[in-house]
C-alpha positions as CSV (number, residue, x, y, z in Angstrom):
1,X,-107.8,-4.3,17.0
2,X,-106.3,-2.3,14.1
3,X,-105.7,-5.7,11.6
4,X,-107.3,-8.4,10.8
5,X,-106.0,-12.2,11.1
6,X,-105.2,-11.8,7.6
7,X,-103.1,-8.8,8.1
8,X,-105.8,-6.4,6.7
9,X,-106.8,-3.4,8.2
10,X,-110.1,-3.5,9.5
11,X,-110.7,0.4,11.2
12,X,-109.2,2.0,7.8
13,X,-111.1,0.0,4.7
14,X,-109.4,1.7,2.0
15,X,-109.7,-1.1,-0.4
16,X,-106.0,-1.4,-1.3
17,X,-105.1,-4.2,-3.3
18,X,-102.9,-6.5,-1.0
19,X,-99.2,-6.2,-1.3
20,X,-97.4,-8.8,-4.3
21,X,-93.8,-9.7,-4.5
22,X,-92.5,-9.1,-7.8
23,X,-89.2,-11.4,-7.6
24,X,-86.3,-9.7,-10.9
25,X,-83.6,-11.3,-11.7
26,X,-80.2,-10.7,-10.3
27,X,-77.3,-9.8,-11.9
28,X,-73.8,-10.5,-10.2
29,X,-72.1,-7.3,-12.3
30,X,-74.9,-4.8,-11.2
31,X,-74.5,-5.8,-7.8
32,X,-70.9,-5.7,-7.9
33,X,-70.9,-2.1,-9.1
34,X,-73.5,-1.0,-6.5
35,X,-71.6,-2.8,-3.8
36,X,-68.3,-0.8,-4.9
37,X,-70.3,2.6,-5.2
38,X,-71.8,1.9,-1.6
39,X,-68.2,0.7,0.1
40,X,-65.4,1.5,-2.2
41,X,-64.4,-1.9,-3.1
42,X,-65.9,-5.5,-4.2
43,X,-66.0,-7.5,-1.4
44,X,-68.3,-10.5,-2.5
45,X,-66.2,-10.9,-5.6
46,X,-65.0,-9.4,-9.0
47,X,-66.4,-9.2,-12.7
48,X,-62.9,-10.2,-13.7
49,X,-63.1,-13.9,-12.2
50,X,-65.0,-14.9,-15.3
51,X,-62.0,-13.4,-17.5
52,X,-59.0,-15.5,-15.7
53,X,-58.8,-18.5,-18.1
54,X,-58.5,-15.7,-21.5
55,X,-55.9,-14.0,-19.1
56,X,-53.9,-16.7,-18.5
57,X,-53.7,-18.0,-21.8
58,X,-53.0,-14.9,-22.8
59,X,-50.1,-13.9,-20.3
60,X,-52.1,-10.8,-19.3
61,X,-51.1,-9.6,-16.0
62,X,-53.3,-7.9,-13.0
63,X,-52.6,-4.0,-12.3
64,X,-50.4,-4.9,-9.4
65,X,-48.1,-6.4,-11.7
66,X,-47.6,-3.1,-14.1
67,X,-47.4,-0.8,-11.0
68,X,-43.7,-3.1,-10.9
69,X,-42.0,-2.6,-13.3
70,X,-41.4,0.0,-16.0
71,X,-41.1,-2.7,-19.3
72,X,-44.3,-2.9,-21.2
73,X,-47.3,-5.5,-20.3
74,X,-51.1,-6.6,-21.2
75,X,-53.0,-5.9,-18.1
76,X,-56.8,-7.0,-17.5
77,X,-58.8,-4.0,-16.2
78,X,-62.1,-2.9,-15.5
79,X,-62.7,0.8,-16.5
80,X,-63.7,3.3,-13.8
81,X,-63.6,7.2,-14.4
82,X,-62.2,9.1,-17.7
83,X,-61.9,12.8,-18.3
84,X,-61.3,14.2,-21.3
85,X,-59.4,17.5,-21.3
86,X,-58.3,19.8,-24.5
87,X,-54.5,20.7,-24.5
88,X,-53.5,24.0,-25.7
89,X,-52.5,22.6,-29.2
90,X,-56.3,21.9,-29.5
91,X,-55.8,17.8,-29.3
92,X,-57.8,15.7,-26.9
93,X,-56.5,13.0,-24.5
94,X,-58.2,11.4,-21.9
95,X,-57.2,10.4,-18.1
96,X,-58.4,7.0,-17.0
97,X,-58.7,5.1,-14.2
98,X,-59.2,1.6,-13.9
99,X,-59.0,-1.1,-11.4
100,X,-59.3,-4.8,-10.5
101,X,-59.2,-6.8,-7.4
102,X,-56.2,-5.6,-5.7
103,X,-55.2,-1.6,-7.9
104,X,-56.5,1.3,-9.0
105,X,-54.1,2.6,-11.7
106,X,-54.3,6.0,-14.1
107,X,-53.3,5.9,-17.8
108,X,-52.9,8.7,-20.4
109,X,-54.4,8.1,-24.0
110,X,-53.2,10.9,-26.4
111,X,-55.3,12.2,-29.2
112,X,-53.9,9.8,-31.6
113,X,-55.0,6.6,-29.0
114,X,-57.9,8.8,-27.4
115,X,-59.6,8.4,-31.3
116,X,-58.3,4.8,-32.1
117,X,-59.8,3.6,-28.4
118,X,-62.7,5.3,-27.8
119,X,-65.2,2.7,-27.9
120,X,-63.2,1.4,-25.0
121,X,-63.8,3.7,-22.5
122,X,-67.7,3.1,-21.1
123,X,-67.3,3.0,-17.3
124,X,-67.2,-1.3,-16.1
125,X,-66.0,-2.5,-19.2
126,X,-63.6,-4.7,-18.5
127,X,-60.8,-4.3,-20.9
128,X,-57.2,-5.5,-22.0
129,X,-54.5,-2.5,-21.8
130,X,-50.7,-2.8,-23.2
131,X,-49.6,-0.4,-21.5
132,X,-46.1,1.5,-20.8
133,X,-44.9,3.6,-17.4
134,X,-44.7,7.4,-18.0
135,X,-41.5,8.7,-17.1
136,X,-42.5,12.1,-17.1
137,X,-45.0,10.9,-14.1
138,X,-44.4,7.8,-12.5
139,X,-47.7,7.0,-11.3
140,X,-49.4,7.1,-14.6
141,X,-49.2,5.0,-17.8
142,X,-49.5,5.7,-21.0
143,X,-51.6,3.3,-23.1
144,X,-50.0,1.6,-26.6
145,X,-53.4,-0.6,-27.0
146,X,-56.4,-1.3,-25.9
147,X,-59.4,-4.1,-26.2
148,X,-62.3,-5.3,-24.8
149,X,-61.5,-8.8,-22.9
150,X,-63.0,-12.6,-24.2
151,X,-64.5,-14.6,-21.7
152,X,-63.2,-18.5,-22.5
């Protein structure tokens, strides 16, 4: 017999100490964020739940909404990727992606919003955007203003 009754090993005395549980606490937003980097998506829920009372109050609108229309809204967003690029007049702007529940959508910040917005753009914060289709590129919008969201 290899173990004990205790579930020690008896052939191998190593003098281990026995095995603890160390119990952490959990945090819904971490494991959000791990689920989506493991799947691709939230499936157990969304940070932005917690922000749908501000956003109603508020008329802020979901990503789905500005992908419909080309007149000017306040979206709620949560802030995924953003790369920063130079253009050849030597000004920065930045590409980001966002998404929520339901849309992943891409906005263009200039130099002039890049600067005024920058404390924004940390990947998960969970941000309001008034934003504005491009007409140069449909599929992208180009960002008027930008804050971070209240929980009420």
């Amino acid at each position: 017999m290899l173990y004990g009754e205790d579930g020690t090993q008896l052939l191998l005395n190593l003098n281990l100490p026995k095995p603890s549980l160390t119990i952490s606490p959990d945090d819904e937003n971490t494991n959000l964020s791990a689920e989506k980097e493991a799947i691709g998506m939230m499936l157990s829920g969304s940070p932005l739940f917690e922000y749908r009372n501000y956003a109603n109050k508020n008329n802020i609108q979901s990503l789905s909404d500005l992908v419909n229309t080309d007149a000017q809204i306040k979206v709620l967003a949560i802030i995924g990727d953003s790369k920063v690029i130079t253009t050849k007049k030597k000004s920065s702007m930045c590409f980001l992606t966002t998404y929520d529940e339901n849309q992943i959508v891409e906005f263009i910040l200039f130099e002039e919003e890049y600067t005024k917005f920058y404390q924004f753009l940390k990947k998960d914060k969970i941000v309001t955007i008034t934003a504005k289709r491009d007409t140069r590129r449909p599929d992208t919008y180009l960002v008027d203003d930008m804050c971070e969201a209240r929980k009420e």
